[in-house]
C-alpha positions as CSV (number, residue, x, y, z in Angstrom):
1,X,0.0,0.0,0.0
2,X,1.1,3.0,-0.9
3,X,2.0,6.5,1.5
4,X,-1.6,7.7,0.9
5,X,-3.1,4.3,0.9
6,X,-1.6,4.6,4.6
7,X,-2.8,7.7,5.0
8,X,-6.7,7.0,3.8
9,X,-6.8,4.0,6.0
10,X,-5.7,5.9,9.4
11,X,-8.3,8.4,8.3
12,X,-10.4,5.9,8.4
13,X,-9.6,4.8,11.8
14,X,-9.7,8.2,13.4
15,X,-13.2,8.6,12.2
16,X,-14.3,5.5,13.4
17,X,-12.8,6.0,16.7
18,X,-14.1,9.7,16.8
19,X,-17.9,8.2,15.9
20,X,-17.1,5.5,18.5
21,X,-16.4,8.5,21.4
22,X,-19.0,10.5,20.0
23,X,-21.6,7.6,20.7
24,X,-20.4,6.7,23.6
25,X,-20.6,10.5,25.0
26,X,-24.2,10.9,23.3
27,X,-24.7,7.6,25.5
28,X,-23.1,8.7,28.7
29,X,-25.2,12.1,28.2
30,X,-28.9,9.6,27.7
31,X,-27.6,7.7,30.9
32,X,-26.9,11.5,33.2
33,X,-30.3,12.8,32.0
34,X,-32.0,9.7,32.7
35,X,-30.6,9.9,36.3
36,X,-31.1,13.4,37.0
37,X,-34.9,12.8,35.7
38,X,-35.1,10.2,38.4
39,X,-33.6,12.4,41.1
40,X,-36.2,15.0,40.0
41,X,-38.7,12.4,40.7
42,X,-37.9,11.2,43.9
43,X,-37.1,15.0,44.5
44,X,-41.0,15.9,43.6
45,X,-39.7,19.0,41.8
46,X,-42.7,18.9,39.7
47,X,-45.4,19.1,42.2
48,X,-44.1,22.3,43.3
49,X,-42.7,24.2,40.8
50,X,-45.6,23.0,38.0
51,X,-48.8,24.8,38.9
52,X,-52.4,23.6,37.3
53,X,-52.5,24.9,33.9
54,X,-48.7,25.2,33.3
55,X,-46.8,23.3,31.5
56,X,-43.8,21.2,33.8
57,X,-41.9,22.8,35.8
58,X,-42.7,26.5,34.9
59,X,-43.4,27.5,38.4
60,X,-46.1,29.9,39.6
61,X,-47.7,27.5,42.1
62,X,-48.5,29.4,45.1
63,X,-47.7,27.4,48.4
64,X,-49.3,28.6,51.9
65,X,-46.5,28.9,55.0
66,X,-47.6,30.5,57.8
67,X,-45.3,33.1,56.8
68,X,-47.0,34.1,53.8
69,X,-47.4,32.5,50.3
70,X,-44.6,31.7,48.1
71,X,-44.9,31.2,44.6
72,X,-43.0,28.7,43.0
73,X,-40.2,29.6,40.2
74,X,-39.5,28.6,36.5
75,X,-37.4,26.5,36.7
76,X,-37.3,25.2,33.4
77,X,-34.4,25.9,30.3
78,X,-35.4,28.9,29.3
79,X,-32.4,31.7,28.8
80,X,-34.5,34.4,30.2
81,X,-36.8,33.3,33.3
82,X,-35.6,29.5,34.7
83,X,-31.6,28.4,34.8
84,X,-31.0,28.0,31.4
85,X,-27.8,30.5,31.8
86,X,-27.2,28.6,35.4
87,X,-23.5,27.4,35.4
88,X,-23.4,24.2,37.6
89,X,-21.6,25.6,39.8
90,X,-24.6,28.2,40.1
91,X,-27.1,25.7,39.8
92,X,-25.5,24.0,42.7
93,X,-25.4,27.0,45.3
94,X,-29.1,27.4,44.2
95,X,-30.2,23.4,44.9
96,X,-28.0,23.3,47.7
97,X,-27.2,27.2,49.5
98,X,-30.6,28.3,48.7
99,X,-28.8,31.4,46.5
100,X,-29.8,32.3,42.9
101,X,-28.1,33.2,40.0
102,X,-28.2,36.9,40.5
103,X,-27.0,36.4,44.1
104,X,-30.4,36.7,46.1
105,X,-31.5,34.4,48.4
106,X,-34.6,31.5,48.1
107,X,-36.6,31.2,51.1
108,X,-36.4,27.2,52.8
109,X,-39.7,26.7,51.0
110,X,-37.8,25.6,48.3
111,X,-35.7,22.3,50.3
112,X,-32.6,23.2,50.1
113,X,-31.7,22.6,53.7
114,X,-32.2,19.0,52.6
115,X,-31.3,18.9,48.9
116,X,-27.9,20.1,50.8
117,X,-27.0,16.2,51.3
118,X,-27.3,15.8,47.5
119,X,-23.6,14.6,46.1
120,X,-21.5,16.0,43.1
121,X,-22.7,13.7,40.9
122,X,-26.6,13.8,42.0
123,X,-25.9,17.4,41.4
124,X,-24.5,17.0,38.0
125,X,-27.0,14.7,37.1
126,X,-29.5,17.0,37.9
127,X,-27.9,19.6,36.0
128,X,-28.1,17.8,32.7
129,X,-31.7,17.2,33.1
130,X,-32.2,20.6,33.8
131,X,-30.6,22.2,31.2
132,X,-31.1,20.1,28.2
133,X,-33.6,17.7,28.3
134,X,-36.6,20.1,30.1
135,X,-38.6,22.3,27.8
136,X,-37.9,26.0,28.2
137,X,-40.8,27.5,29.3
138,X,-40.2,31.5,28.7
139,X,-42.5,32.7,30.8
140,X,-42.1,34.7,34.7
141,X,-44.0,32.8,37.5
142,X,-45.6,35.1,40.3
143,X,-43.4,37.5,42.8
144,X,-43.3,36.6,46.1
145,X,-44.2,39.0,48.2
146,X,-43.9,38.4,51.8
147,X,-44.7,40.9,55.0
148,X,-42.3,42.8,56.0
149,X,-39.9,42.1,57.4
150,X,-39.4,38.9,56.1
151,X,-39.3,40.0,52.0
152,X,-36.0,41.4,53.0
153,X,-34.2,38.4,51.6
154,X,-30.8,39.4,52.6
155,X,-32.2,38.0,56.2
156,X,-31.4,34.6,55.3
157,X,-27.9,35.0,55.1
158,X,-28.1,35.1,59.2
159,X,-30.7,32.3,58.8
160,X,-28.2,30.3,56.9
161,X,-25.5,30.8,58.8
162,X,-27.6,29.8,62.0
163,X,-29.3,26.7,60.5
164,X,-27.6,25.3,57.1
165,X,-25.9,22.4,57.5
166,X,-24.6,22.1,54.2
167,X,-22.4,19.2,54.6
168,X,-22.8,16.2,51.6
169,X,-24.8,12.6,52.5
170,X,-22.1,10.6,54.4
171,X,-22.6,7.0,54.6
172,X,-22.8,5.4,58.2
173,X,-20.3,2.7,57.8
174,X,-22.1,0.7,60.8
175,X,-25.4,0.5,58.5
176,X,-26.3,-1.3,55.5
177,X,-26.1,-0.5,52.2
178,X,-29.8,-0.3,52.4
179,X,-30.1,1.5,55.2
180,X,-27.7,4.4,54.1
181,X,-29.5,4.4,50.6
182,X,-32.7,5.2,52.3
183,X,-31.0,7.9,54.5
184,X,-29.6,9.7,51.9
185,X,-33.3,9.5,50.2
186,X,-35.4,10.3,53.2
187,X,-32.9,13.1,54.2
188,X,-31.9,14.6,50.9
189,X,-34.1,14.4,47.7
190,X,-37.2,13.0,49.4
191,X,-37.0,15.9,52.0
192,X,-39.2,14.2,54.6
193,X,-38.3,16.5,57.9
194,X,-39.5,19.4,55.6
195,X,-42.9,18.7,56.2
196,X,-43.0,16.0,59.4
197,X,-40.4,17.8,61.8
198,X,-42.0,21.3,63.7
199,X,-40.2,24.1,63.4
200,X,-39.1,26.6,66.1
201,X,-39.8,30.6,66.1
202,X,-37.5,31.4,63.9
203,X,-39.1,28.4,61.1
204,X,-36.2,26.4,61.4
205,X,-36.5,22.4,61.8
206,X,-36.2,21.3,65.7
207,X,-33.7,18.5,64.4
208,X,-34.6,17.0,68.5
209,X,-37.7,16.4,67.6
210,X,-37.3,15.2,63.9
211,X,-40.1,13.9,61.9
212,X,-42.8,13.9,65.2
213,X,-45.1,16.2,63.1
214,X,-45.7,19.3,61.8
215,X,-48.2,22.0,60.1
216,X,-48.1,22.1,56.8
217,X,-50.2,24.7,55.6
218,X,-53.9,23.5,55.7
219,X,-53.0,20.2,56.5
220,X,-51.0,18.3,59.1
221,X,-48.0,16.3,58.4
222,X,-48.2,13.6,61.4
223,X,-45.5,11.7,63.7
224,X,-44.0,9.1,61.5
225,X,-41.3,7.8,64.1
226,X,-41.2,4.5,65.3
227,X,-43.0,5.3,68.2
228,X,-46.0,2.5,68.1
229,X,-49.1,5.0,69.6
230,X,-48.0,8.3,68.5
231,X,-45.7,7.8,65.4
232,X,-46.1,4.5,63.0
233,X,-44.6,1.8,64.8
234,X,-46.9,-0.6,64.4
235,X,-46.6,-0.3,60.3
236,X,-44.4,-3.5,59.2
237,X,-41.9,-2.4,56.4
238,X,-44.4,-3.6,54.0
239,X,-46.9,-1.6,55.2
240,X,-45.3,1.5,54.6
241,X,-43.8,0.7,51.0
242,X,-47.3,-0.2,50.3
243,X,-48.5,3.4,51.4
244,X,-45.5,5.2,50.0
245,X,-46.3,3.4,46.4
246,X,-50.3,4.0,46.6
247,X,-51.2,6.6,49.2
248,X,-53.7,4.2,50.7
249,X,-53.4,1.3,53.5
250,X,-56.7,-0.1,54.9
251,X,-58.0,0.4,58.1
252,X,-55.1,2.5,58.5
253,X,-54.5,5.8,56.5
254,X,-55.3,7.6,53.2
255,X,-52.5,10.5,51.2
256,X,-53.8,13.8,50.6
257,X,-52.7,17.1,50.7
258,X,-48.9,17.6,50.4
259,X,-48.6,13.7,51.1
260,X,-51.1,13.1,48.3
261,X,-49.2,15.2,45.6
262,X,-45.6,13.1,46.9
263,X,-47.3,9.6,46.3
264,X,-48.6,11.1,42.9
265,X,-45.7,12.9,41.2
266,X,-42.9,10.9,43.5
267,X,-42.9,8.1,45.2
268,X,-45.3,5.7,43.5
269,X,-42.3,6.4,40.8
270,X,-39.4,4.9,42.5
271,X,-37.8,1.9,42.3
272,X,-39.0,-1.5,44.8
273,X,-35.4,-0.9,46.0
274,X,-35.6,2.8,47.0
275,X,-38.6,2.3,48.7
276,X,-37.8,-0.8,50.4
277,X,-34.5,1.4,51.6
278,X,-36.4,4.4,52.5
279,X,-39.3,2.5,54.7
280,X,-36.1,0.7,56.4
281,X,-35.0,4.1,56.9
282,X,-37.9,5.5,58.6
283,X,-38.9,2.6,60.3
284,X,-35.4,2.7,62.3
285,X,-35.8,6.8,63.3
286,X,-35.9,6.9,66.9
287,X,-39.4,6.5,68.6
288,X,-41.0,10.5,69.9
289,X,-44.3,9.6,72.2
290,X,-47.3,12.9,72.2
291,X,-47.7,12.2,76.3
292,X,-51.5,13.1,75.1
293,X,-51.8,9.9,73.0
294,X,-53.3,7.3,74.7
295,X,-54.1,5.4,71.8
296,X,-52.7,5.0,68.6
297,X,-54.4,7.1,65.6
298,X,-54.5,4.2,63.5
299,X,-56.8,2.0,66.1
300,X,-59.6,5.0,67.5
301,X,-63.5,4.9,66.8
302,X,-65.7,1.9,66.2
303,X,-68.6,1.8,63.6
304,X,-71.4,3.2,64.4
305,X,-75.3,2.4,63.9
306,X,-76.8,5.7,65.6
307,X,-77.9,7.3,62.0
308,X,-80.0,4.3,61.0
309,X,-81.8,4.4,64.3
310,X,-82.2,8.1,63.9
311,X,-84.1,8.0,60.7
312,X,-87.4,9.6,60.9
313,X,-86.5,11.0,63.7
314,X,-86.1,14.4,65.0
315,X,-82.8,14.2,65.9
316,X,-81.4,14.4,62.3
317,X,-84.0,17.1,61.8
318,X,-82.0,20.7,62.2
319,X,-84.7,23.2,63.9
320,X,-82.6,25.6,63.9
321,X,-80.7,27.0,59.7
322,X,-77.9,28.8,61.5
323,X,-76.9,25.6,63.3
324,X,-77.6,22.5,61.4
325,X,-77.1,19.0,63.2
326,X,-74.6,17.2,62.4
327,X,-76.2,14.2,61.5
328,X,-78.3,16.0,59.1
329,X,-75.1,16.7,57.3
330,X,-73.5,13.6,57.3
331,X,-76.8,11.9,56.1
332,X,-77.0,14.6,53.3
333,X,-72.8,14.4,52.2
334,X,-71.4,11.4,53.6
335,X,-73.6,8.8,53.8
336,X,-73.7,7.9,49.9
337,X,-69.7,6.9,49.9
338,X,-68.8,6.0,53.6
339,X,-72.0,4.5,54.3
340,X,-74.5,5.2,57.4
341,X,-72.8,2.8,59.8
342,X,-69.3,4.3,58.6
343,X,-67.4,1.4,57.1
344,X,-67.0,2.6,53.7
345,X,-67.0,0.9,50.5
346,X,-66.8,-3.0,50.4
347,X,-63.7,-2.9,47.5
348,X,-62.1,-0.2,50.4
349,X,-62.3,2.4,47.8
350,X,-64.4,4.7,49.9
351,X,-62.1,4.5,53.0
352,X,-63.8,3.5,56.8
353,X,-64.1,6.3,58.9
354,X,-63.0,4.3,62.2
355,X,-59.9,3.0,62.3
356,X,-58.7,6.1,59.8
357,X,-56.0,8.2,60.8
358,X,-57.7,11.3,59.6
359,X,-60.5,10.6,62.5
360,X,-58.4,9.1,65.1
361,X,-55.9,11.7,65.7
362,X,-55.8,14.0,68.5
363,X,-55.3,16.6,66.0
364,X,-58.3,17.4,63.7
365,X,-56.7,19.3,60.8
366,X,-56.8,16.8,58.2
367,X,-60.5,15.7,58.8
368,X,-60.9,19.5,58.5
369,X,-58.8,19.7,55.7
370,X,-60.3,16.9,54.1
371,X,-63.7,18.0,54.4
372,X,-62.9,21.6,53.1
373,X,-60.9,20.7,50.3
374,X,-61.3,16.8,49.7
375,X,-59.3,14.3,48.1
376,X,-57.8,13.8,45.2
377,X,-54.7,11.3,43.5
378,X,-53.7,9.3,40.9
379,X,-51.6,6.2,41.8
380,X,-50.6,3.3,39.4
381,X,-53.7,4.4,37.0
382,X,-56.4,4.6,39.5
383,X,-57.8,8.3,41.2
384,X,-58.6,8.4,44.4
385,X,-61.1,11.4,44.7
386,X,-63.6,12.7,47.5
387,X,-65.0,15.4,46.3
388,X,-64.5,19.2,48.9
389,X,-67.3,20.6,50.4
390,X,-66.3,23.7,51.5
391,X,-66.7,25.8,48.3
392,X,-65.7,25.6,44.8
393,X,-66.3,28.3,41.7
394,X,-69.2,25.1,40.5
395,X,-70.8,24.9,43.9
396,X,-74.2,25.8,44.5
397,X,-74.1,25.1,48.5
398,X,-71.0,25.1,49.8
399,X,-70.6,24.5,54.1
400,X,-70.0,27.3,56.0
401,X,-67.4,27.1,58.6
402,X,-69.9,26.3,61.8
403,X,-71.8,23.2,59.3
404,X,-67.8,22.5,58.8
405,X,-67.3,22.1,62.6
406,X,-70.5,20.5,62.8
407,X,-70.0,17.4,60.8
408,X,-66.7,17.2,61.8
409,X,-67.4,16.7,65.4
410,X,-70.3,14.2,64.8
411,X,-67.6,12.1,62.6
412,X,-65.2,12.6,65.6
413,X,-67.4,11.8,68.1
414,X,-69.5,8.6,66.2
415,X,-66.9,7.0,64.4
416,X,-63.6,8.4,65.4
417,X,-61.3,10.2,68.4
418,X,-64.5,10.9,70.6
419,X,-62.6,13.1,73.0
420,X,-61.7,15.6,70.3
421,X,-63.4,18.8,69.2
422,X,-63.5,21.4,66.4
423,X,-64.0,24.9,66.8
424,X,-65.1,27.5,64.5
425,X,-62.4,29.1,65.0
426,X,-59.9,25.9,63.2
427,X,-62.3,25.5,60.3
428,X,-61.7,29.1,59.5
429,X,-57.7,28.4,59.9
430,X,-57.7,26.0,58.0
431,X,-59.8,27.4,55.3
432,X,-57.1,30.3,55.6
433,X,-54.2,28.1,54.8
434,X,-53.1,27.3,58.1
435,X,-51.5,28.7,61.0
436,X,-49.8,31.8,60.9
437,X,-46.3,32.0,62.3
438,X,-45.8,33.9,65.8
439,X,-42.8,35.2,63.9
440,X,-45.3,36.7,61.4
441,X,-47.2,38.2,64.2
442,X,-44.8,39.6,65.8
443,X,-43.3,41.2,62.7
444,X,-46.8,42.7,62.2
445,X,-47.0,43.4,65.8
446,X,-43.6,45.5,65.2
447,X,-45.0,47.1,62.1
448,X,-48.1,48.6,64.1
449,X,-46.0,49.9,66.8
450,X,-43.5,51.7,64.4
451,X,-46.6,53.0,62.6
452,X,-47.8,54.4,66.1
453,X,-44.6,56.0,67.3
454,X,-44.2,57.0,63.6
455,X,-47.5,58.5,63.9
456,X,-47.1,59.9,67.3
457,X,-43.9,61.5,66.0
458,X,-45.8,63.4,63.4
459,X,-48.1,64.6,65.8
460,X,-45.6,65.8,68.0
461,X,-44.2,67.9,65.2
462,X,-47.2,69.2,64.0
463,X,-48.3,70.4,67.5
464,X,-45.1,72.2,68.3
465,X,-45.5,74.1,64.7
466,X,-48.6,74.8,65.8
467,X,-47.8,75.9,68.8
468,X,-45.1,78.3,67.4
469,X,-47.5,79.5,64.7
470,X,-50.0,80.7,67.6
471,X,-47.0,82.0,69.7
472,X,-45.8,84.6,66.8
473,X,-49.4,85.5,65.6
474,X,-49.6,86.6,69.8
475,X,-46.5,88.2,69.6
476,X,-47.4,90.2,66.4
């Protein structure tokens, strides 16, 4: 062969070797997105930051804390409004510091005091997805606009510094490999104490008290420790896979709310493994017993027969429009899909109300919540929907706060946690959006005093001009 003969064939072999790395990067780029779309899963990115009527991931979802609401960002591709000119190293400080691109701060709404434990590579994976397979979506969600003074953003640099741990995932070498995988889920990306741990004044996470339950705007995130009355430790690790992968276990507990959306969009999406690892996780977080329980949530109220021996009789009759009976109610809104005697559906669709952890529970928020605002998710192909009944744009009738407190209480006290009682007062928190924080209160507390001395200052001033006025018109 001759000198170009040589020459044509080694060509030849550089262009086969530069397809050959070109393939295998255009593979090793399919293999990061893949993973970072998974992370984003088990992340639940999408239930916060798509709101109903956007497309994915385009933000302007606006989420209830008691210090205000927050609206969600873009964070799609696009150039001008998400992180499609984030630099990792940018996107980084923003998933894990909590700082954006322009250098302002998010508020811990957005997880990043868990999606801290996220490693470089989770990071980068994440990245990817981000950045080149999402659609850019070029359009501006919603300002926040918190009270003040808690829109001054610059705030959370001393919050940070205070209550950041922004340490990496580091494997317990005297666990499994299972066990570590589910701490870094339930920890990190699946950002569990976010919702389940109280915060202190200050909204920070009481890490002594972690995942022992916590408001979460309307609706109450309860004790899931492996305390067997007040947390779940009486669940076997099936049990809770089984919930985590279709927000329902009989006789037990249904997802909605903020739960609901995570089995939806997340965790019905994760591998048998990562669930498995994340319910060995859980189950072994240290037991924290509520003195007040006595029973366990999961085990309170009976079924009950009183509305079938009331029929025809005065008692479900309401003499009086302003305050209906509560068995008048239920008959008119419940009965149809939990049944008279409260045992719900035969197939379980239509959940028991005894035995239910939304009626057993010391804490009545979620039977509120659910009663205001209803239930509604979609796990492996199948909704699970009960209808709200305290007002929609469509509804013709919806229940006032004290019919609210009304049929609550008659479920509580027929079929579930007899010793508890709503108030007026909680229906219309809840209907609000939840607590308030005393942080919030106080800030507004401080706002109303600076307006008075503010005010008293001006009067001062005024009445010594005055005062001066009438002295020279004397002296003239």
């Amino acid at each position: 062969m001759g000198s170009s003969g040589h020459r044509l064939g080694a060509l030849l072999i550089g262009f086969a070797g530069f397809l050959a790395a070109d393939t295998s990067h255009a593979a090793d780029t399919a293999a990061v997105i893949d993973r970072g779309a998974y992370l984003a899963t088990a992340a639940d990115c999408g239930a916060c930051h798509t709101a109903p009527g956007r497309e994915p991931f385009a933000g302007g979802l606006p989420i209830s804390t008691p210090l205000g609401t927050i609206y969600s960002t873009n964070i799609t591709a696009s150039a001008e409004f998400g992180v499609g000119r984030y630099t990792e190293e940018q996107f980084s400080r923003a998933l894990r510091r909590g700082v954006r691109r322009d250098g302002a701060n998010l508020y811990p709404a957005m997880p990043y005091t868990s999606y801290a434990k996220f490693t470089e590579d989770d990071v980068h994976a994440l990245f990817v997805y981000f950045t080149r397979a999402v659609k850019a979506v070029d359009h501006s969600a919603p300002k926040t606009e918190l009270p003040f003074p808690m829109n001054i953003r610059l705030s959370m640099i001393g919050w940070n510094l205070l209550f950041l741990n922004s340490a990496a995932f580091v494997p317990d070498p005297n666990q499994s490999a299972e066990w570590n995988r589910g701490a870094y889920l339930v920890q990190g990306a699946a950002h569990c104490s976010t919702c389940h741990t109280p915060r202190g004044f200050l909204m920070q996470e009481q890490t002594s008290r972690a995942l022992s339950g916590a408001s979460v705007g309307p609706w109450y995130a309860p004790n899931i420790t492996s305390d067997p009355t007040s947390g779940i430790g009486s669940w076997t690790k099936d049990d809770l896979v089984t919930y985590l992968r279709t927000g329902h276990l009989s006789g037990m507990a249904q997802a909605a709310g903020s739960m609901g959306e995570a089995v939806e969009h997340s965790f019905q999406h994760l591998t048998a493994s990562d669930l498995e690892a994340t319910a060995v996780y859980i189950k072994s977080v240290p037991a924290i017993h509520d003195p007040s329980d006595d029973a366990s949530r999961f085990t309170a109220g009976r079924q009950s027969s009183e509305l079938a021996t009331l029929r025809g009789r005065d008692g479900v009759k309401s003499d009086n429009g302003a305050d209906p009976a509560g068995a008048l109610l239920f008959a008119g809104n419940c009965v149809s899909c939990h049944s008279a005697e409260g045992q719900g559906s035969k197939d379980g669709y239509y959940p028991s109300l005894f035995h239910n952890s939304a009626t057993g529970a010391k804490n009545a928020t979620n039977l509120i919540a659910a009663i205001l605002y209803g239930v509604n998710r979609v796990t492996v192909g199948k909704q699970a929907f009960m209808p709200g009944f305290g007002g929609q744009p469509t509804d013709a009738n919806p229940l006032n706060d004290r019919e609210i407190m009304a049929l609550g209480n008659y479920v509580l006290t027929h079929y579930g946690a007899g010793g508890t009682a709503i108030t007026e007062r909680q229906v219309a928190e809840v209907r609000s959006g939840g607590p308030s924080s005393p942080l919030l209160m106080l800030a507004r507390g401080g706002i109303a005093a600076a307006a008075v001395v503010v005010l008293l200052g001006i009067a001062f001033v005024l009445f010594r001009r005055r005062k001066i006025v009438s002295r020279s018109a004397a002296a003239s």
